[in-house]
BAGUFI-677631 format. One record per residue (C-alpha): residue number from 0; x, y, z. Coordinates in pm, whole numbers, plus 50000, padded with zeros to 5 digits. Each point is the difference from the previous one (the first is absolute). Layout:
% residues N
<NUM; <X; Y; Z>>
...
% end
This chain:
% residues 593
<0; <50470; 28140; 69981>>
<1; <49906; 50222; 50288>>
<2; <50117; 50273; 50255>>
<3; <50125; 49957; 50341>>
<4; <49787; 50015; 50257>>
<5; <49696; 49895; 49811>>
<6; <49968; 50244; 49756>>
<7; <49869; 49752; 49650>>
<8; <50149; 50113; 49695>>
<9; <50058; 49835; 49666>>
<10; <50219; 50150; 49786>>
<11; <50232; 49912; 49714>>
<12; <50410; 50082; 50122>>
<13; <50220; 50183; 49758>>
<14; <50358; 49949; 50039>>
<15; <50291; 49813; 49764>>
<16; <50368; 49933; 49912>>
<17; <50078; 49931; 49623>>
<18; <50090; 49717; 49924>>
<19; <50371; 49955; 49814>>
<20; <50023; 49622; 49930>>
<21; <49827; 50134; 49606>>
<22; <50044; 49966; 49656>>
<23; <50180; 50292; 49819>>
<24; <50054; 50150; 49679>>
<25; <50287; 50019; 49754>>
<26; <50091; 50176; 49713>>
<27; <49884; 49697; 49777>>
<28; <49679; 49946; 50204>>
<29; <49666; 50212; 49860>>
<30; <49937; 50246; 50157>>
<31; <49678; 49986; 50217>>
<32; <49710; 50288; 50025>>
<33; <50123; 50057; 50402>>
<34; <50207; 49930; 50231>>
<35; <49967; 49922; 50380>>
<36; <50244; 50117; 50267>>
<37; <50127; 49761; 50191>>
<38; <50111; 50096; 50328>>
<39; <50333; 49893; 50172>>
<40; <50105; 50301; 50270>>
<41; <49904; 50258; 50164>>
<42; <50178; 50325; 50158>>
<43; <50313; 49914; 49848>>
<44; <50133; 50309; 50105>>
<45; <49934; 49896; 50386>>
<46; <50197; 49677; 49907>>
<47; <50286; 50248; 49890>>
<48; <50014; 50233; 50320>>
<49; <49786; 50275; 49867>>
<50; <49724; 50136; 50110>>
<51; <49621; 50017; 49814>>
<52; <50088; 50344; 49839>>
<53; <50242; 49855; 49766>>
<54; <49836; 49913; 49659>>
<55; <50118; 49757; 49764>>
<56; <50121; 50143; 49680>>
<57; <50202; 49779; 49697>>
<58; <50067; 49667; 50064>>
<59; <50221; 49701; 49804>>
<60; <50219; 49687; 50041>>
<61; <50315; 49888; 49898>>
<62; <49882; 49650; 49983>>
<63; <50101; 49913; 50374>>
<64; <49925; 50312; 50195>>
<65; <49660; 50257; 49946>>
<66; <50075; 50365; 50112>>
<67; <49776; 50285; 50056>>
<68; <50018; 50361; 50046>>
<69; <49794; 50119; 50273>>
<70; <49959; 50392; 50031>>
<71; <50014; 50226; 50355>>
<72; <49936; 50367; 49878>>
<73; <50360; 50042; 49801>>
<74; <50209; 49693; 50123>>
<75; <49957; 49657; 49787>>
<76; <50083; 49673; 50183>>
<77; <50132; 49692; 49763>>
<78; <49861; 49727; 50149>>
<79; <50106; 49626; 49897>>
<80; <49782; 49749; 50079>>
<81; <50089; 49590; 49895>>
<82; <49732; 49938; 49686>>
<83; <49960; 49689; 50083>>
<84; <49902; 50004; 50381>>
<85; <49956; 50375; 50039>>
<86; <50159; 50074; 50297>>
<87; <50173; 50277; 50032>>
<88; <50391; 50040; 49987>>
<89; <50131; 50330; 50031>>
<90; <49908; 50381; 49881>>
<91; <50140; 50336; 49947>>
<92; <49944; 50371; 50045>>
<93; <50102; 50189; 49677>>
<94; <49833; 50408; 49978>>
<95; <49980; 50183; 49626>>
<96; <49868; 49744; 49858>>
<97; <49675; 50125; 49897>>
<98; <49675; 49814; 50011>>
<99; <50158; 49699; 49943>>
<100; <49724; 49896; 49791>>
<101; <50134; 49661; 49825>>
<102; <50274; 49796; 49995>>
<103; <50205; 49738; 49790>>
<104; <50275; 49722; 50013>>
<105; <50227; 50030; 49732>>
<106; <50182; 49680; 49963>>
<107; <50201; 50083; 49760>>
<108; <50208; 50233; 50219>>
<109; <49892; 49861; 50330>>
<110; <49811; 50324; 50163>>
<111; <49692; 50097; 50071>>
<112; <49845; 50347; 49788>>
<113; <49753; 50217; 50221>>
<114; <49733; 50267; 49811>>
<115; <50124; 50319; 50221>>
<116; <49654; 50135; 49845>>
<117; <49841; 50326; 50155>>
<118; <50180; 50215; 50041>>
<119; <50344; 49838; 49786>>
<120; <49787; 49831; 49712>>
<121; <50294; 50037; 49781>>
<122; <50232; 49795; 50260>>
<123; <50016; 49637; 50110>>
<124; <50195; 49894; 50246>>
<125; <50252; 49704; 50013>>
<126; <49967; 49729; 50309>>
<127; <50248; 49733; 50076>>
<128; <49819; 49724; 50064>>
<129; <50253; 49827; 50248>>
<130; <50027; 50348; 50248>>
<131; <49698; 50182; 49901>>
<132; <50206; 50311; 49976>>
<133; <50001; 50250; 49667>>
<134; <50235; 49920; 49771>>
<135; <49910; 50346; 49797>>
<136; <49707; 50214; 49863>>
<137; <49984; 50043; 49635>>
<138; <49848; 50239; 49807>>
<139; <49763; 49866; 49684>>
<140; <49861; 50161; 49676>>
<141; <49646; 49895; 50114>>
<142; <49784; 50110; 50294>>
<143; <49848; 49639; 50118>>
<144; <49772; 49897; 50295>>
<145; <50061; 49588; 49963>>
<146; <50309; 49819; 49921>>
<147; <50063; 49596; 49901>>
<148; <50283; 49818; 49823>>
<149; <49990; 49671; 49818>>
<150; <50359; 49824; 49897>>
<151; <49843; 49845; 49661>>
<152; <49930; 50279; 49858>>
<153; <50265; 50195; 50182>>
<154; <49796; 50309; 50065>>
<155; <49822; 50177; 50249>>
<156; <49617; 50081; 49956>>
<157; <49883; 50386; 50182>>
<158; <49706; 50150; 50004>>
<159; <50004; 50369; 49964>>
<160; <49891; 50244; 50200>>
<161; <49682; 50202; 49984>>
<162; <49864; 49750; 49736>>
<163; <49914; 49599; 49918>>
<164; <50250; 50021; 49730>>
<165; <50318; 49784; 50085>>
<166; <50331; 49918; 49852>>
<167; <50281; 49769; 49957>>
<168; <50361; 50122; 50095>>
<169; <50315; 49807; 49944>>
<170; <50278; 49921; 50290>>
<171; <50151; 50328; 49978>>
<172; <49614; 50137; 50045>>
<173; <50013; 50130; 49625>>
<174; <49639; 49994; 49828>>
<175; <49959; 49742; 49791>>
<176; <49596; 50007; 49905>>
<177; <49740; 50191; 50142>>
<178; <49604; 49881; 49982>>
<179; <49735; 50106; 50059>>
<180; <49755; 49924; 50298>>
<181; <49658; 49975; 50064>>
<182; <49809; 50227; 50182>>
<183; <49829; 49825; 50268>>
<184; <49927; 50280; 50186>>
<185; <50183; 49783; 50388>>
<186; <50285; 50082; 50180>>
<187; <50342; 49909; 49860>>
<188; <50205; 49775; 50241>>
<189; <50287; 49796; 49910>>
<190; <50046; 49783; 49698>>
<191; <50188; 49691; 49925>>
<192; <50074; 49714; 49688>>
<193; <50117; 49670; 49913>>
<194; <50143; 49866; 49706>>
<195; <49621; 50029; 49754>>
<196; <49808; 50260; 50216>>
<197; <50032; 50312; 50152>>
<198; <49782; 50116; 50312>>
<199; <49851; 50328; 50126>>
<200; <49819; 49948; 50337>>
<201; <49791; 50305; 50068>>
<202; <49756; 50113; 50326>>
<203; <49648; 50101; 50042>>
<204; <49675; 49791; 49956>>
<205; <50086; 49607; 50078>>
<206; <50331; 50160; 49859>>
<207; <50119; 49872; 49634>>
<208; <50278; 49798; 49830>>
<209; <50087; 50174; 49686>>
<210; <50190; 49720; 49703>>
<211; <50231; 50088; 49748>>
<212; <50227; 49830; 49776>>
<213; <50349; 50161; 49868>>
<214; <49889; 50099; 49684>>
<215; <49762; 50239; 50247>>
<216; <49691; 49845; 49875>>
<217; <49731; 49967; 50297>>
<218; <49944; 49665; 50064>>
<219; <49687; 50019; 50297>>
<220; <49873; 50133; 50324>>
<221; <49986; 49796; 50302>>
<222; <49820; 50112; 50317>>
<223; <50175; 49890; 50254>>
<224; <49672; 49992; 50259>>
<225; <50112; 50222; 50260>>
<226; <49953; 50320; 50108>>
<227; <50273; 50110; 50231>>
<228; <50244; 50206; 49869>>
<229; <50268; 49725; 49751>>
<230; <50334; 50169; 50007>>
<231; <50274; 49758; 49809>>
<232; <50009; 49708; 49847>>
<233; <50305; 49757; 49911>>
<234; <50059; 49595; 49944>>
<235; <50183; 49690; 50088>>
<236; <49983; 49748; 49710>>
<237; <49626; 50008; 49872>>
<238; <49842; 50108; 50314>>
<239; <49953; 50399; 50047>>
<240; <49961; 50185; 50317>>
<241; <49893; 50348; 50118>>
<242; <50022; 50214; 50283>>
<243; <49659; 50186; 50121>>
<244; <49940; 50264; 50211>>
<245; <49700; 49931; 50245>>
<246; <49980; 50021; 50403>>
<247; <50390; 49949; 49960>>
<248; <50205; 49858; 49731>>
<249; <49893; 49655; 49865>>
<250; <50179; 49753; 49779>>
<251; <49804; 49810; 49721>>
<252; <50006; 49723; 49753>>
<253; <49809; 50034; 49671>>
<254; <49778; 49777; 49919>>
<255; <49926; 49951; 49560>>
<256; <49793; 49693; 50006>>
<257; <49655; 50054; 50026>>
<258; <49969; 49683; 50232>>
<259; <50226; 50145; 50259>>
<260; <49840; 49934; 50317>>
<261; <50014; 50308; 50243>>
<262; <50004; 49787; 50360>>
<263; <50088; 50100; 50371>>
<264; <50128; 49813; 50263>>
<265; <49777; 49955; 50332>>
<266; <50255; 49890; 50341>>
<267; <49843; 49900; 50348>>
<268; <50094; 50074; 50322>>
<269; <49869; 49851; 50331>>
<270; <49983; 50316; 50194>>
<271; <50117; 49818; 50319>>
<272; <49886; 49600; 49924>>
<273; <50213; 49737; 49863>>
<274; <50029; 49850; 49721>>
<275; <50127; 50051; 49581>>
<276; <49779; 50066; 49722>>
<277; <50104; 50036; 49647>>
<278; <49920; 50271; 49786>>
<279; <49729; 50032; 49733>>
<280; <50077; 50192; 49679>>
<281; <49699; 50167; 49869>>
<282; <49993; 50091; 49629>>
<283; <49782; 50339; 49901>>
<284; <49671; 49907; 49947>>
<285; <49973; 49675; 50082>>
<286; <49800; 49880; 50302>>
<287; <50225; 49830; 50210>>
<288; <49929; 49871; 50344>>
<289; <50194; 50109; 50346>>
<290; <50167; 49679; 50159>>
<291; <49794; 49841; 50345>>
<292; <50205; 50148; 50268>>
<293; <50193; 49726; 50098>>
<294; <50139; 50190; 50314>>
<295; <49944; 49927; 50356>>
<296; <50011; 50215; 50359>>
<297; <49926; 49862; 50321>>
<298; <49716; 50151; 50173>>
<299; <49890; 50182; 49717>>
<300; <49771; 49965; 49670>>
<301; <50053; 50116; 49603>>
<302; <49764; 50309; 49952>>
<303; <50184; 50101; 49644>>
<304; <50287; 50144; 49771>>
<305; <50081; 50307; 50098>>
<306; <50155; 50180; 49612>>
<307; <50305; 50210; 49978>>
<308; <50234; 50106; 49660>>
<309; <50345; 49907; 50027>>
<310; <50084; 50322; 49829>>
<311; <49937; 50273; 50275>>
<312; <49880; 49749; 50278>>
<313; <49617; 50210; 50003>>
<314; <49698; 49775; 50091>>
<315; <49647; 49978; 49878>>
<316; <49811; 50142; 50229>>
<317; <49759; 50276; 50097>>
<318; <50023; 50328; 50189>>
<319; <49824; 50083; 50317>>
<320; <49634; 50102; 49880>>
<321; <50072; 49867; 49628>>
<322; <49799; 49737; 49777>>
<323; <50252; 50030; 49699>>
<324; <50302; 49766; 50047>>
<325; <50336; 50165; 49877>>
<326; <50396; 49902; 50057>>
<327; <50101; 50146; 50354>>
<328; <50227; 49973; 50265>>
<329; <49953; 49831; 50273>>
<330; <49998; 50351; 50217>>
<331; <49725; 50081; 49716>>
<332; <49769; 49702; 50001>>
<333; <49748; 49926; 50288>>
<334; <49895; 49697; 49845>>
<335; <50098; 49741; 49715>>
<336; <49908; 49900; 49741>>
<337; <50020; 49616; 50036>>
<338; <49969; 49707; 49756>>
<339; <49824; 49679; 50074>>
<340; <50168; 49684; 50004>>
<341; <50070; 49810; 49645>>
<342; <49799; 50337; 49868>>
<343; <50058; 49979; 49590>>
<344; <50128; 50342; 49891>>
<345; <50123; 50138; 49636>>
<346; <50045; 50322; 49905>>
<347; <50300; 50218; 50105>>
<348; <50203; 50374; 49985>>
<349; <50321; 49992; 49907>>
<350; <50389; 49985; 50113>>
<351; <49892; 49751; 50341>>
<352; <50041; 49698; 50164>>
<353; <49744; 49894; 50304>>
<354; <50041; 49897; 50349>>
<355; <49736; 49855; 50171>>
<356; <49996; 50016; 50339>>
<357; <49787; 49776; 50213>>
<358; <49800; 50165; 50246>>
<359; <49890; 49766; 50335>>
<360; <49721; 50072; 50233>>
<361; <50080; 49902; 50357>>
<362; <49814; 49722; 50176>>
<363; <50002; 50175; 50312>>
<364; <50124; 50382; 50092>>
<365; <50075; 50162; 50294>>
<366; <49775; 50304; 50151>>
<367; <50153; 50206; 50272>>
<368; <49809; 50201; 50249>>
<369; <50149; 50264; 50199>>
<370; <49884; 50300; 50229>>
<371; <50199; 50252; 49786>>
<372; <50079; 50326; 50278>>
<373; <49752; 49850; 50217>>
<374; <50008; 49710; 50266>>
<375; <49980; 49638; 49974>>
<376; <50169; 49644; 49857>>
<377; <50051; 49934; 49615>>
<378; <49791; 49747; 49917>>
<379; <50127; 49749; 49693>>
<380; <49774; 49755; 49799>>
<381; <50053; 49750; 49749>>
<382; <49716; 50048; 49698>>
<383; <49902; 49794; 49727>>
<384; <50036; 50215; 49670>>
<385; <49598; 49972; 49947>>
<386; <49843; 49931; 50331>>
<387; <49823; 50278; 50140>>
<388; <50194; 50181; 50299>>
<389; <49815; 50174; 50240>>
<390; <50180; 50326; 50143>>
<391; <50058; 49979; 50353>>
<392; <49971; 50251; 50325>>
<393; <50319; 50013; 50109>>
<394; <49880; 50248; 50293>>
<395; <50262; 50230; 49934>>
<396; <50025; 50346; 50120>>
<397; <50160; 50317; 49989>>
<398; <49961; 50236; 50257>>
<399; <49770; 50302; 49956>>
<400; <49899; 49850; 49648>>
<401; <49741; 49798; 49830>>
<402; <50052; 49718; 49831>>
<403; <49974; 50001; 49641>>
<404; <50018; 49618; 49797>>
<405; <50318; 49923; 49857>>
<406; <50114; 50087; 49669>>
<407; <50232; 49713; 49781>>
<408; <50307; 49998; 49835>>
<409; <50178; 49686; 49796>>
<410; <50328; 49924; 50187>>
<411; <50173; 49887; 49662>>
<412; <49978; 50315; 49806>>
<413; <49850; 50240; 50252>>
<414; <49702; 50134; 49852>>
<415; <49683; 50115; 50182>>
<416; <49668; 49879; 49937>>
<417; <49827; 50330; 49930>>
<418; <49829; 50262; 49753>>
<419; <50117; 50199; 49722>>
<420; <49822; 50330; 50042>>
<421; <49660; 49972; 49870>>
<422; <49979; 49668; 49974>>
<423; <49782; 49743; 50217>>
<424; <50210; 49733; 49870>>
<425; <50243; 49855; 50253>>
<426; <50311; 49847; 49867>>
<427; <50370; 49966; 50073>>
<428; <50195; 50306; 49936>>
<429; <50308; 50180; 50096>>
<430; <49967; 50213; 50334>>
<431; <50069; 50309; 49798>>
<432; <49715; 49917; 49749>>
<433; <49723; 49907; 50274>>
<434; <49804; 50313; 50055>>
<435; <49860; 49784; 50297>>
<436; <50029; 49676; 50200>>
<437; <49746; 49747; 50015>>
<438; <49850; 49966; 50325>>
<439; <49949; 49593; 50121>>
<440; <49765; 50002; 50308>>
<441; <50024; 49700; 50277>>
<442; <49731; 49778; 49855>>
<443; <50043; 50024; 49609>>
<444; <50047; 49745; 49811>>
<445; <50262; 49980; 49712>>
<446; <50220; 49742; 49790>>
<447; <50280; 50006; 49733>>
<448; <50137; 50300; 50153>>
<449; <50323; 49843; 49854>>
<450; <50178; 49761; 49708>>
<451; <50356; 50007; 50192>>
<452; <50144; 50049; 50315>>
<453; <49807; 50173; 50295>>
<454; <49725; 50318; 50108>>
<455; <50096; 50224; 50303>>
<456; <49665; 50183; 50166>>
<457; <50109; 50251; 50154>>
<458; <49712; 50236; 50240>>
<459; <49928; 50319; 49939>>
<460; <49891; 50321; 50261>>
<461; <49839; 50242; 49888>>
<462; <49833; 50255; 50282>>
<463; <50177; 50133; 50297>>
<464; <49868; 50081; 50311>>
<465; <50056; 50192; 50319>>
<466; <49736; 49946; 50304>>
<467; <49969; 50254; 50303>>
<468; <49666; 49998; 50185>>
<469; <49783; 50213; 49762>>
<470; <50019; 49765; 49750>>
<471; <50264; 49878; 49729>>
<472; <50167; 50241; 49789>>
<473; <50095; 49869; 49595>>
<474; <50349; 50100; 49921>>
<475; <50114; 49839; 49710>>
<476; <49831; 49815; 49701>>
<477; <50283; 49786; 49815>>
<478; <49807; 49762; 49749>>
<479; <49967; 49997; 49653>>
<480; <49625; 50016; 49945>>
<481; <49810; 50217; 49733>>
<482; <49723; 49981; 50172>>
<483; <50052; 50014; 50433>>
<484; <49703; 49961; 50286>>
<485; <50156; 50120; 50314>>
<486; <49924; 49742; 50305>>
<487; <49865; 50154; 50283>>
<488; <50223; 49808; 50250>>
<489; <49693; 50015; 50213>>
<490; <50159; 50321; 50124>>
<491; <50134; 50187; 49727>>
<492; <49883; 50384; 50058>>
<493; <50306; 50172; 49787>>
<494; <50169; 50021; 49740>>
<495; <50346; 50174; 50017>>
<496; <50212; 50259; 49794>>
<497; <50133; 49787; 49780>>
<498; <49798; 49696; 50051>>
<499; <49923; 49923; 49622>>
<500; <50233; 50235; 49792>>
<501; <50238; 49970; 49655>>
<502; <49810; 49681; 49926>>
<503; <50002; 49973; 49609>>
<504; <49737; 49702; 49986>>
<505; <49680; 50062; 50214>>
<506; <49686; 50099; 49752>>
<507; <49755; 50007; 50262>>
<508; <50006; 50022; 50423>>
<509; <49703; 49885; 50240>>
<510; <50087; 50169; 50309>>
<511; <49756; 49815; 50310>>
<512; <49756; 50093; 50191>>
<513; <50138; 50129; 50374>>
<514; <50277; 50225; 49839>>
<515; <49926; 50359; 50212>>
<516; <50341; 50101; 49895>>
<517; <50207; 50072; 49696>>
<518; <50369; 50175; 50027>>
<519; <50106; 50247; 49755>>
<520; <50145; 49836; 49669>>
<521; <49900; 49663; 50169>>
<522; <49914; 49875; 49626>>
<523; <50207; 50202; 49770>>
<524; <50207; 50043; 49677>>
<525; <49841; 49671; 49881>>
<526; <49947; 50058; 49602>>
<527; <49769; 49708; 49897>>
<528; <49765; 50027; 50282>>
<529; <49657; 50046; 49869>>
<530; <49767; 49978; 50275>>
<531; <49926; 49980; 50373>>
<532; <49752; 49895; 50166>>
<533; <49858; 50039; 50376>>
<534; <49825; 49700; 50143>>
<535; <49858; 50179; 50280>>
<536; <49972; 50370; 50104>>
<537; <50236; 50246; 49859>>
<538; <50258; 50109; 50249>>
<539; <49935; 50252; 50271>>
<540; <50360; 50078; 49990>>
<541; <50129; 50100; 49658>>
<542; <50231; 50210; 49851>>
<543; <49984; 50163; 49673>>
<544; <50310; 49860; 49873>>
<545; <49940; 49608; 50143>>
<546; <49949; 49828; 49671>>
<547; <50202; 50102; 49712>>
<548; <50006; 49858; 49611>>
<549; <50208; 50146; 49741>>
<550; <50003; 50379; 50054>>
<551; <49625; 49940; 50130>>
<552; <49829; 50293; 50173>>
<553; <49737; 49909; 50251>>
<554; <49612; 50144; 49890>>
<555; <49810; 50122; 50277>>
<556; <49603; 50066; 49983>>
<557; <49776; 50193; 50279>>
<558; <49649; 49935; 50008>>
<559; <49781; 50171; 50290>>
<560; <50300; 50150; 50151>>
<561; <50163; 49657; 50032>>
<562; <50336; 49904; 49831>>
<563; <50024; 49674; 49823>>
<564; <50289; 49832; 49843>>
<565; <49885; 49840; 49674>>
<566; <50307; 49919; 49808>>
<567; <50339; 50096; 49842>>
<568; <50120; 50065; 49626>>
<569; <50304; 49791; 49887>>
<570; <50052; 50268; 49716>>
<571; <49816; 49812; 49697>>
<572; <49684; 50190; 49911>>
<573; <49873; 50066; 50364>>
<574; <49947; 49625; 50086>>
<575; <49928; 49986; 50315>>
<576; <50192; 49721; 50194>>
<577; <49831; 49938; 50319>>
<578; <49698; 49809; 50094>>
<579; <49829; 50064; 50301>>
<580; <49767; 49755; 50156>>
<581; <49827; 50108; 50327>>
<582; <49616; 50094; 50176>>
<583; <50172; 50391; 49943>>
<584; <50100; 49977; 49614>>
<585; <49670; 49792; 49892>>
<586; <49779; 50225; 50188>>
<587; <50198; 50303; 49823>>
<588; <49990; 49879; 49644>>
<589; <49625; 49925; 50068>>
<590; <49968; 50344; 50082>>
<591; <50196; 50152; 49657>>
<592; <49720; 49746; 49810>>
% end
């Protein structure tokens, strides 16, 4: 496994759907010390038109149809799904209905019973199970949080409110037996029973199934390994289901055997070659080799699997200046995260499938060279992805500037080959993160500057000049150095108002020797600037206010009568700024010694 762009890392890939083709229990099967959730669906209540703030309450089935109560603030929506494929059919939008917090099929009477819980725990709430619409609310004896019905035994099991004790209630909803529960100290949920057993499924921890029979005698306790939040739980034949609340709302199976295999299901995709490859199914914990990528792209070789969850489409991957992988977007992640061909991998987090993606290196790329503002022809070349390519002079040139290398950017997703701010590690980012370009000279060598597509070089200018016949005069400084030597130009005797001002990246300035001149505010308002330094004499003409830091005064000293300027404060503890390095400031500071 490794990174893009030759970053090695090993790692071991977490990601996995449940498997659903498992054994299950039923009433006459022992019961097992835990149970495994076996995932079938996620966001259910996307697949139903609503968006992620609606939670999944009380679920059940009618045998043909599943239906779930998802709750927005104080509206409910009934939504039916088919319980065999689960796709969704139809929903709807009843208000006053409470939390909604479980729901049963009585098909005795052919309508669905909904636990109005806080704030109408004495009411439940008729659905037809054809329209969805109320048929009527009715008022009970008992305040109850779960509701479930079983034809044998023609009865309806509750639990009631504010406690684990629970009850049995006739058609009519008369009280026929109370019991009493066991304190487990988890969040009641929603309950549900068969014809031996009934069950109590209850959150916190890896959440718990709580067994009774009818007598009310507690029969076990079966973590259901999971932590998210389990909300309802209902059956079709002698398979159970339940409804969690995690990232969404998901859709399970429940697994009773203890050799239930927990497996996830891992797709490929060519990412632009040709070719079909059939999946692999993984199961948890068992090492289990990629397949050999058997796809092919003209003009281009297999670097890796790129790895993304079918669930929310995120990648593995890394962000700009990271070493830890984690599950981004692909606005998020710099790099990936890539797996190596027929790599064996095992372990997995739940509630995904996997889509490989394969990732190609180009045989050859495309580097364009162009004069940017300045003068002169593009130049185009044809590179091999890991020959060596030497920059060229393209003899471009802008008028009244200097020219200033080219800086890069990847014509396929736009980014700029450049630094994060302190960092000295150049790397493909996004123009807003660069704090500065990379700078490629005529004459440097490079390679692999791209996997895909093509590199534009673009030149850069970054001093302006004016020339009259004293000299040359600087006017403008528009690079994006921290740390800038001024050219002499052969000529230059000035630097302007303005010349080097509101620049929030030069540290240091080396101003050369042959400057007699500096304008007022000709370096000014720059807040990072740190030092300067004179190569030659200091100026004869020099104002008080020429070079200005962040509300920085300019020191004077006399010695003998004589004026010298030795620095200027940039407001932290008196540290003086300037540097001055002529004949006049070494003989004076051999004098102070």
């Amino acid at each position: 496994m490794k990174r893009i762009y030759r970053f090695a890392v090993c790692v071991a890939l977490c990601i996995a759907l449940l498997s659903a083709n498992l054994m299950t229990a039923s009433s006459a099967s022992p019961f097992f010390s835990k149970a495994q959730m076996l995932y079938i669906d996620g966001h259910i209540e996307a697949d139903a038109g609503l968006n992620e703030y609606a939670t999944v309450q009380g679920a059940c089935v009618d045998g043909d149809y599943a239906y779930f109560a998802f709750m927005q603030g104080s509206v409910c929506n009934i939504a039916k799904f088919d319980a065999h494929t689960w796709e969704y059919i139809e929903k709807e939008k009843i208000v006053n209905m409470g939390h909604s917090n479980d729901m049963t099929y009585n098909s005795d009477k052919d309508y669905l019973v909904v636990a109005n819980n806080a704030p109408y725990y004495d009411v439940i709430t008729l659905i037809d199970p054809d329209t969805l619409a109320p048929i009527k609310d009715v008022k009970i004896d008992e305040e109850i949080y779960s509701i479930a019905y079983n034809a044998k035994h023609q009865c309806y099991v509750v639990g009631l409110s504010g406690t684990y004790d629970f009850a049995l209630l006739d058609s009519d909803f008369k009280v026929i037996e109370e019991y009493e529960g066991v304190k487990t100290g988890y969040t009641r949920q929603g309950c549900d029973c068969d014809d031996d057993y009934i069950y109590f499924v209850q959150s916190g921890g890896n959440n718990l199934l709580v067994v009774y029979d009818y007598d009310g005698k507690h029969v076990t306790d079966i973590p259901l390994t999971d932590s998210d939040e389990v909300e309802n739980i209902f059956h079709i034949g002698s398979t159970f289901y339940t409804s969690l609340y995690y990232y969404g709302n998901t859709l399970y199976r429940i697994g009773f055997s203890d050799k239930t295999k927990i497996g996830y299901t891992v797709s490929y995709n060519a990412g632009g070659g040709e070719g079909e490859m059939e999946p692999t199914r993984v199961n948890y914990g068992e090492s289990t080799p990629l397949r050999a990528c058997t796809f092919t792209r003209e003009g281009y070789t297999f670097e890796g699997w790129r790895v993304k969850r079918t669930s929310d489409g995120k990648y593995i991957g890394y962000r700009s200046g990271s070493t830890e992988y984690e599950w981004l977007t692909g606005a998020e992640a710099y790099d990936w995260l890539l797996y190596d061909d027929e790599e064996p991998i095992a372990t997995t987090v739940r509630n995904d499938n996997l889509e490989l993606t394969a990732m190609w290196i180009a045989d050859n790329y495309t580097i364009y060279v162009n004069g940017g503002d300045g003068a002169g022809e593009p130049l185009t070349y044809t590179q091999a992805y890991a020959e060596d390519f030497t920059v060229p002079d393209g003899g471009y040139m802008l008028e009244g500037y200097i020219f200033d290398g080219y800086i890069a950017t990847r014509d396929y997703d736009g980014r700029v080959y450049g630094y994060r701010e302190n960092s000295d590690k150049a790397q493909w980012l996004e123009p807003g993160d660069a704090f500065r370009a990379h700078r490629f000279y005529p004459g440097d060598t490079v390679s692999k500057l791209t996997k895909d597509g093509a590199v534009t070089l673009t030149a850069q200018y970054k001093f302006a000049y004016t020339f009259g016949e004293g000299g040359s005069t600087l006017v403008e400084y528009v690079g994006t150095d921290e740390k800038v030597e001024i050219p002499s130009n052969g000529e230059l005797t000035t630097l302007a108002q303005g010349a080097i001002k509101d620049n929030e990246i030069i540290t240091d300035l080396v101003i050369p020797e042959g400057v007699s001149s500096l304008e007022k505010e000709s370096v000014a308002n720059c807040p990072k600037l740190r030092s300067v330094t004179f190569e030659g004499s200091l100026p004869d003409e020099i104002d008080g206010d020429s070079i200005l830091g962040d509300e920085a005064p300019v020191i004077y000293e006399e010695h003998n009568g004589e004026r010298f300027w030795i620095g200027f404060f940039n407001g932290q503890a008196g540290v003086p700024l300037l540097r001055l390095h002529s004949d006049r400031l070494s003989a004076f500071l051999q004098t102070l010694s």
